[in-house]
C-alpha positions as CSV (number, residue, x, y, z in Angstrom):
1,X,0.0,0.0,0.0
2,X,3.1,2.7,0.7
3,X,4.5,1.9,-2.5
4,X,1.2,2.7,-4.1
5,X,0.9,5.8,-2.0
6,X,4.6,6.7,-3.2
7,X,4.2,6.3,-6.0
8,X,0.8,8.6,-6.4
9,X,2.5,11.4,-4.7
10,X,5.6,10.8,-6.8
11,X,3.2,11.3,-9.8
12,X,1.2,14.4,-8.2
13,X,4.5,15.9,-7.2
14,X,5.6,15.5,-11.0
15,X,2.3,17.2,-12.5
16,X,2.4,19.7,-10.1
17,X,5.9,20.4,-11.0
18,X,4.8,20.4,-14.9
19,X,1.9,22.8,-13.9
20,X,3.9,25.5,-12.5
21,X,6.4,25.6,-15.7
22,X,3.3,25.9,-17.7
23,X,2.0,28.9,-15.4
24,X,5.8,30.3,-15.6
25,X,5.6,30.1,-19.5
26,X,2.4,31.4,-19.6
27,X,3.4,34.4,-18.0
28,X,6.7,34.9,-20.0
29,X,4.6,34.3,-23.3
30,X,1.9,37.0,-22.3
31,X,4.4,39.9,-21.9
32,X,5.9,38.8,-25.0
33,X,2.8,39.0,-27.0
34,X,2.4,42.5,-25.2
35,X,5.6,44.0,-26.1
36,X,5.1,42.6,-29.6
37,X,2.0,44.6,-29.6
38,X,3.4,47.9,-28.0
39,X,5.9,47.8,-30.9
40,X,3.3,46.9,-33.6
41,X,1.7,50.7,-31.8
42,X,4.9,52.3,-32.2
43,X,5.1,51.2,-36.4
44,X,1.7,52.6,-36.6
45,X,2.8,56.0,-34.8
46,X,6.0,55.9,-36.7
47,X,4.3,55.5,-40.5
48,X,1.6,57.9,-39.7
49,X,4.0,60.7,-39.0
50,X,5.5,59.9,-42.3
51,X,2.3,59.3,-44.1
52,X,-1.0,60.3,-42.6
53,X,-2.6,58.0,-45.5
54,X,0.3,54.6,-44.7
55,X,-1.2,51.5,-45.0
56,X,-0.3,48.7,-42.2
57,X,-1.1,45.7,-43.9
58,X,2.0,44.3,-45.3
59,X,1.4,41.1,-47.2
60,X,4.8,40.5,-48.1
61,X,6.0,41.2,-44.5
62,X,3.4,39.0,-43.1
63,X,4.6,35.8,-45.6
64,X,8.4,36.6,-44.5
65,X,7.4,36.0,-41.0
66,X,5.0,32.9,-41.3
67,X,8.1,31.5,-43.6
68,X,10.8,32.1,-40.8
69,X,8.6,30.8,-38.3
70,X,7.3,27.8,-39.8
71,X,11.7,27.2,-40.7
72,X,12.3,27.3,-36.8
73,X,10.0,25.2,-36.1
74,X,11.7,22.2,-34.2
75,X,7.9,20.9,-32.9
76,X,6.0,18.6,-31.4
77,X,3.7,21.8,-32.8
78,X,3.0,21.4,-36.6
79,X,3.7,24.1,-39.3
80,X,0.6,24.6,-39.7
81,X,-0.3,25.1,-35.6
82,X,2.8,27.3,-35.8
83,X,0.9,29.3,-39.1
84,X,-2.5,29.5,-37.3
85,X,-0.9,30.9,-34.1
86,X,0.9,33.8,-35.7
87,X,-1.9,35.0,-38.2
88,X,-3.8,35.2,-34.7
89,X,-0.9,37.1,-33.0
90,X,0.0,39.1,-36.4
91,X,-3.7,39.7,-37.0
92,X,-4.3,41.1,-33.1
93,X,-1.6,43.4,-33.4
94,X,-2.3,44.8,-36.4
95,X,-5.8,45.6,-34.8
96,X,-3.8,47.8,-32.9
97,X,-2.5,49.9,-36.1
98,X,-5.7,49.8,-37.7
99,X,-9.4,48.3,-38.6
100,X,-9.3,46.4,-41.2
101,X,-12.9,45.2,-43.0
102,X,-13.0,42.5,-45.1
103,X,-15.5,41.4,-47.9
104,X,-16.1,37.8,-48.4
105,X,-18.6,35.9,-50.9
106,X,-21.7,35.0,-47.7
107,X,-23.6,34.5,-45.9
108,X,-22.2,33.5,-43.0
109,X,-21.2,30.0,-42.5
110,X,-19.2,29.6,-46.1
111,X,-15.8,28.4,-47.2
112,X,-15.0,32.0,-48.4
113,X,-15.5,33.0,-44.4
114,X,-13.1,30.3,-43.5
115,X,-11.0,31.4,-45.7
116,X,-10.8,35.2,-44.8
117,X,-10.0,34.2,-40.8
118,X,-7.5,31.8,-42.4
119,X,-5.7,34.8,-44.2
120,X,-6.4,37.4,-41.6
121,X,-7.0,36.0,-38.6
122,X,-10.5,37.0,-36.3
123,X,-9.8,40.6,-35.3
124,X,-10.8,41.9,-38.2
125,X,-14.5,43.2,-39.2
126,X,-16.1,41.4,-42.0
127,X,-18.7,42.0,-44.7
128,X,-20.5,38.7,-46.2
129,X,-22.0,39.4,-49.7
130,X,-24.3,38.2,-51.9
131,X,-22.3,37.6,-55.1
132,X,-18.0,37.8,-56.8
133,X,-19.2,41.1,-58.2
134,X,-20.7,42.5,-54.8
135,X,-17.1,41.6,-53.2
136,X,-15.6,43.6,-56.4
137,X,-17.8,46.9,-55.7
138,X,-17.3,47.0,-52.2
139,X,-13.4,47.1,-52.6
140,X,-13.5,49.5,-55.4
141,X,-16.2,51.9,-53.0
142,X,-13.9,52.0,-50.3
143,X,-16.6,50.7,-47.9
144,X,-13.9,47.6,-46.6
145,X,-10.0,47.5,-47.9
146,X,-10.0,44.5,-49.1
147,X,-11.9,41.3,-50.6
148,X,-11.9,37.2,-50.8
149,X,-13.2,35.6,-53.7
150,X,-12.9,32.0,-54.9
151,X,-10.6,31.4,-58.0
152,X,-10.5,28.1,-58.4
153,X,-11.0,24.6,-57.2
154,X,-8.5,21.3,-57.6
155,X,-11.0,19.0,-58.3
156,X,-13.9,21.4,-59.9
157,X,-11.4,24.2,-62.1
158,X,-12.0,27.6,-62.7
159,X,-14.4,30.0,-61.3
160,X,-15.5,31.9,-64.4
161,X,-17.3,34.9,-62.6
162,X,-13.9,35.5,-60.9
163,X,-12.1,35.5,-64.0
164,X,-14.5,37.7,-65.7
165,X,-14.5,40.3,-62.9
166,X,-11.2,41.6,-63.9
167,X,-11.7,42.2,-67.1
168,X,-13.6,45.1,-65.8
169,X,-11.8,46.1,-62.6
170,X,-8.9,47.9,-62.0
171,X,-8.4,46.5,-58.6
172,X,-4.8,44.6,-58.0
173,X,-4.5,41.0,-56.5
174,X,-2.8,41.1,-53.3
175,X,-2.3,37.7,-52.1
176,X,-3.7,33.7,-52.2
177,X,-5.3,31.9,-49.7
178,X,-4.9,27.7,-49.7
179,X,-8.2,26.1,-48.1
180,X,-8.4,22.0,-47.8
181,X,-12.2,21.8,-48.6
182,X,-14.0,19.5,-45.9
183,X,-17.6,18.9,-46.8
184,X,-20.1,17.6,-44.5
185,X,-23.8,16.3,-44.4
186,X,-26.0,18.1,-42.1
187,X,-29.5,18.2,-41.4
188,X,-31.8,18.6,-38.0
189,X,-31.7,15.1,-36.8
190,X,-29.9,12.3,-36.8
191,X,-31.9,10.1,-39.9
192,X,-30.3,11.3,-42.4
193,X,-31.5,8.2,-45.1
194,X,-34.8,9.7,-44.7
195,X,-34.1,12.9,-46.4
196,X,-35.6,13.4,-49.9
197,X,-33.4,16.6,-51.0
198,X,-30.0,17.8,-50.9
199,X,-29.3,21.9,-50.4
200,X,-25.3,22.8,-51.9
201,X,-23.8,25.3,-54.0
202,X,-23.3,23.6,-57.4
203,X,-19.3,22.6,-56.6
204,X,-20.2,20.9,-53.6
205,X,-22.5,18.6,-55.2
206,X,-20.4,18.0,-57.9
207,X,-17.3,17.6,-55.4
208,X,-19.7,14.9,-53.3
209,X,-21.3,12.9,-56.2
210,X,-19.8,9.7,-55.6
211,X,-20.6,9.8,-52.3
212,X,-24.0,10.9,-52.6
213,X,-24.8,8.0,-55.6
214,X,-23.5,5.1,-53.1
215,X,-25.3,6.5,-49.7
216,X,-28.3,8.6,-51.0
217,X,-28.6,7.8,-55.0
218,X,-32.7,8.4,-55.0
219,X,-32.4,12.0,-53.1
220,X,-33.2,15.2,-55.3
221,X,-29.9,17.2,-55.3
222,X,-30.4,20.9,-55.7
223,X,-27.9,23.5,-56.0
224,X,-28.3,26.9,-54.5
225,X,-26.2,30.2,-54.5
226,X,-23.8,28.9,-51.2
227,X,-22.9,26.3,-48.9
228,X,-24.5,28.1,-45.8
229,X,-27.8,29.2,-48.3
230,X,-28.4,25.1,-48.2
231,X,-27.4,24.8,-44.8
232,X,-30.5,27.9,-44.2
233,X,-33.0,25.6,-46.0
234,X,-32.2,22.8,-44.0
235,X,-33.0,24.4,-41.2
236,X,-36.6,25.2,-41.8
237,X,-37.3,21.2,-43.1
238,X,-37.0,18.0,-41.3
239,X,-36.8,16.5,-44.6
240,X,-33.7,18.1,-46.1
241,X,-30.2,18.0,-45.7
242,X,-27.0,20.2,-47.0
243,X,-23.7,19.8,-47.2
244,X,-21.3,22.6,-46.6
245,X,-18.3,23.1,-44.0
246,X,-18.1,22.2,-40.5
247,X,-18.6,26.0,-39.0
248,X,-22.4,26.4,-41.2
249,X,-23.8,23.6,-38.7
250,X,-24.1,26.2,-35.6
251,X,-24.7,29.1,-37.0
252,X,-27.9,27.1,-38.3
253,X,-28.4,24.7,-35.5
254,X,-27.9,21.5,-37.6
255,X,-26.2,18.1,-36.8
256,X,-23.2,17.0,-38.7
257,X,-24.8,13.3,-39.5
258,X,-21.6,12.4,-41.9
259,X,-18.2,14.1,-41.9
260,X,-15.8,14.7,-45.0
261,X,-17.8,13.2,-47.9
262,X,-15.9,14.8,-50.6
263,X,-14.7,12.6,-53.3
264,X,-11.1,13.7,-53.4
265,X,-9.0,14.0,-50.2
266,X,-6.8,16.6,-51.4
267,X,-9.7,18.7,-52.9
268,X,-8.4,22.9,-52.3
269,X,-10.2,25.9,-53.3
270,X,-8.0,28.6,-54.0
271,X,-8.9,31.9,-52.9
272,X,-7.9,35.5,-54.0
273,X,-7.5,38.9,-52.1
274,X,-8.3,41.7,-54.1
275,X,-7.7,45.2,-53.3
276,X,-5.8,48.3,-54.6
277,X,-2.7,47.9,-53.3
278,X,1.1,47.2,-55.2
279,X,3.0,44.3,-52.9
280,X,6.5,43.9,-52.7
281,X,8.5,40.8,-53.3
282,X,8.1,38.5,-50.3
283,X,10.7,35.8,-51.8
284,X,8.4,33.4,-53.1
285,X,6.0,35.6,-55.1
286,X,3.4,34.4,-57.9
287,X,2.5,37.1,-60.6
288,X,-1.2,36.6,-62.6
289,X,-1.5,38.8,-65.9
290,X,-4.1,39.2,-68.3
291,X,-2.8,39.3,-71.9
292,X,-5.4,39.5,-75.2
293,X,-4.4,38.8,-78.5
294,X,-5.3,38.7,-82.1
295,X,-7.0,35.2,-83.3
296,X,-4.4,34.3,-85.9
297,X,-2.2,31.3,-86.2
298,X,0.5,31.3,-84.2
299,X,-0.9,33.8,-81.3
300,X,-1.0,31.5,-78.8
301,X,2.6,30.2,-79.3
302,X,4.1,34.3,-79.3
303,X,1.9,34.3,-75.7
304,X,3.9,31.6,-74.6
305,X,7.0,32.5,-76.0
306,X,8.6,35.1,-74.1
307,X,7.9,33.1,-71.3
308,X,10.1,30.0,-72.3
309,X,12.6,32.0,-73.8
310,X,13.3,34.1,-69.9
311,X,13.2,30.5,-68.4
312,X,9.3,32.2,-66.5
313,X,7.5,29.1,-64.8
314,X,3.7,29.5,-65.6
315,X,1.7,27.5,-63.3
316,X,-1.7,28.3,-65.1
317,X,-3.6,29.0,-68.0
318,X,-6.8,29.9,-68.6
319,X,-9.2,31.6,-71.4
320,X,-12.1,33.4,-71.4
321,X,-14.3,35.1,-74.7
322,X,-13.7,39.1,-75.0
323,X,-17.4,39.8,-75.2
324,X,-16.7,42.7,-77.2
325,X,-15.4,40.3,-80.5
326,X,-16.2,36.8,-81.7
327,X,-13.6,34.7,-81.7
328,X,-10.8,36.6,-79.5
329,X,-10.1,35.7,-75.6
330,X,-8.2,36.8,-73.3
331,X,-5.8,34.5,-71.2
332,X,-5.3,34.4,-67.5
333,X,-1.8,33.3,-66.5
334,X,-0.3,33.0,-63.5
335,X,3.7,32.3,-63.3
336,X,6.1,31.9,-60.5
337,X,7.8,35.0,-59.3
338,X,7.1,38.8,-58.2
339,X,6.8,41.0,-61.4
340,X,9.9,43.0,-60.7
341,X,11.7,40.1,-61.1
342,X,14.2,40.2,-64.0
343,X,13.1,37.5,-65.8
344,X,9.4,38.3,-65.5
345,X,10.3,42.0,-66.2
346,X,12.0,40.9,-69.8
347,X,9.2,38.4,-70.2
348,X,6.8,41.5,-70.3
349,X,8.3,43.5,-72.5
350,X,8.8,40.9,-75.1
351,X,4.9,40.1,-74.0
352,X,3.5,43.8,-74.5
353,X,5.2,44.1,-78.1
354,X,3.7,40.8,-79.5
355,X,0.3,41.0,-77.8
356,X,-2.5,43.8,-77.5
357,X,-3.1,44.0,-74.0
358,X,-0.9,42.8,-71.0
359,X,-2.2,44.0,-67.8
360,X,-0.4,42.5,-64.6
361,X,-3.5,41.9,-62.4
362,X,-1.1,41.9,-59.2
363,X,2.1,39.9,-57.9
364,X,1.6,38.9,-54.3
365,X,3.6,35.9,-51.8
366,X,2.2,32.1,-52.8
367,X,0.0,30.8,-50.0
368,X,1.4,29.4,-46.9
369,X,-0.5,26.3,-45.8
């Protein structure tokens, strides 16, 4: 029996031990984070003297850091625990500086909201929208800095209305945002076989359908504007369900009856923030440009050209109809590297002299994960 009470106290002597350097950490890491902060207040007091009309956001300045941390990393916390911390502590300090308002495609409860905390952490306002060209107006009013709109999908491609939205605007892409997609069943109770339709923005479905012709192959699937729109109209009907992401289910006071149904593991949507600010090279930059061209032979291959020739990596291509001719597109590319690199730089030049139009729609740091 002493040996058993030993070795209890032993243990409780240990975890009490254990407690106290936690407490002592605790305290050491709070007046960190506070002196952090005072000297995020002393760069905002510092600018403004300089410039009444500075701008504290710093995309490039923000990657840098997330890089350097995520390289001194030595665990047991994961780079991407090490990420989600400092966009909290990056994104609380810049608070301090100023109030940033973001516009996302809504309501509430969609993958573009989770993907605007992702990229500016939750101490900033937000605006949810009804549609890509609402988010577009908003940032071109003034009425929030800056805006997150879906660009594509790995498994589902392009997002046309994206794509078509800067044909129009003059506003600048200012950085990428890398969101694993996670869709889940929901309804109000816990039958979920008994369901007769299924609520999701047109992506989702398609991004489900495997799963939903083995475990629901007779149900009605109907595609509405979002994610969280479904998860709204499952709410009012025992008899429907909707898929969407994980934080729709309390704002609507559903049950997640069936986690990650999508059909691909890997499936990412990548997001863009759009606003009208230049960003400096971070290091590891991507650069998207719209270039038009004459429908002849050959106009494609002097598109591509100047890019092989100055050794430019292009990651993407896409085209989309001019509306104002038949027959002539313009092209969406996105290649590796900030456009004051050198070998972008020469690639544009050669570009602007065999094309009509090359517009660089903005050159901002790749995602971090």
């Amino acid at each position: 029996m002493s040996n058993k009470t030993d070795n209890a106290e032993n243990v409780n002597a240990g975890l009490a031990a254990l407690r106290e350097r936690i407490d002592s950490l605790d305290t050491q890491i709070l007046a960190l984070l506070n002196e952090r902060a005072r000297c995020a207040e002393e760069v905002a007091h510092t600018k403004l003297a300089e410039d009444p009309g500075a701008k504290f956001y710093r995309p490039e300045r923000e990657a840098q850091i997330l890089t350097r941390m995520q390289s001194l990393n030595s665990g047991p916390l994961r780079n991407e625990q090490v990420t989600h911390l400092y966009r909290e502590i990056i994104s609380s300090c810049l608070a301090l500086e100023e109030s940033m308002r973001i516009a996302y495609l809504g309501p509430a409860g969609t993958f573009a909201q989770e993907a605007t905390f992702k990229h500016f952490g939750q101490a900033v306002a937000t605006l949810p929208v009804e549609s890509i060209p609402q988010v577009f107006r908003e940032v071109e009013a003034g009425r929030v800095r800056y805006g997150v709109v879906p660009i594509e999908n790995s498994t589902e491609g392009v997002i046309t209305h994206t794509l078509d939205m800067f044909v129009q605007s003059q506003l600048r892409i200012c950085g990428e945002i890398s969101l694993r997609i996670h869709q889940n069943l929901m309804c109000r109770h816990s039958d979920w076989q008994s369901v007769q339709k299924v609520y999701s923005h047109a992506q989702s479905l398609a991004q489900c359908r495997y799963w939903l012709d083995k475990h629901l192959p007779h149900v009605e699937r109907i595609p509405v504007s979002s994610n969280a729109e479904a998860a709204r109209l499952a709410s009012l009907d025992d008899a429907v369900a909707a898929i969407g992401g994980i934080q729709a289910a309390p704002i609507y006071g559903l049950q997640i009856v069936h986690e990650n149904i999508e059909d691909s593991p890997n499936n990412t949507t990548r997001f863009l923030v759009i606003g009208d600010q230049v960003v400096a090279p971070s290091g590891n930059d991507r650069t998207s440009l719209l270039v038009s061209t004459r429908n002849q032979p050959g106009s494609l291959f002097k598109l591509l050209k100047p890019l092989a020739e100055n050794g430019v990596d292009m990651t993407r291509i896409e085209s989309r109809p001019s509306r104002a001719t038949n027959w002539e597109y313009f092209f969406f590319l996105d290649v590796l590297g900030h456009e004051q690199d050198e070998a972008i730089s020469k690639a544009l030049v050669a570009l602007r002299a065999e094309t009509e139009l090359v517009r660089v729609l903005g050159a901002y740091p790749v995602a971090i994960v």
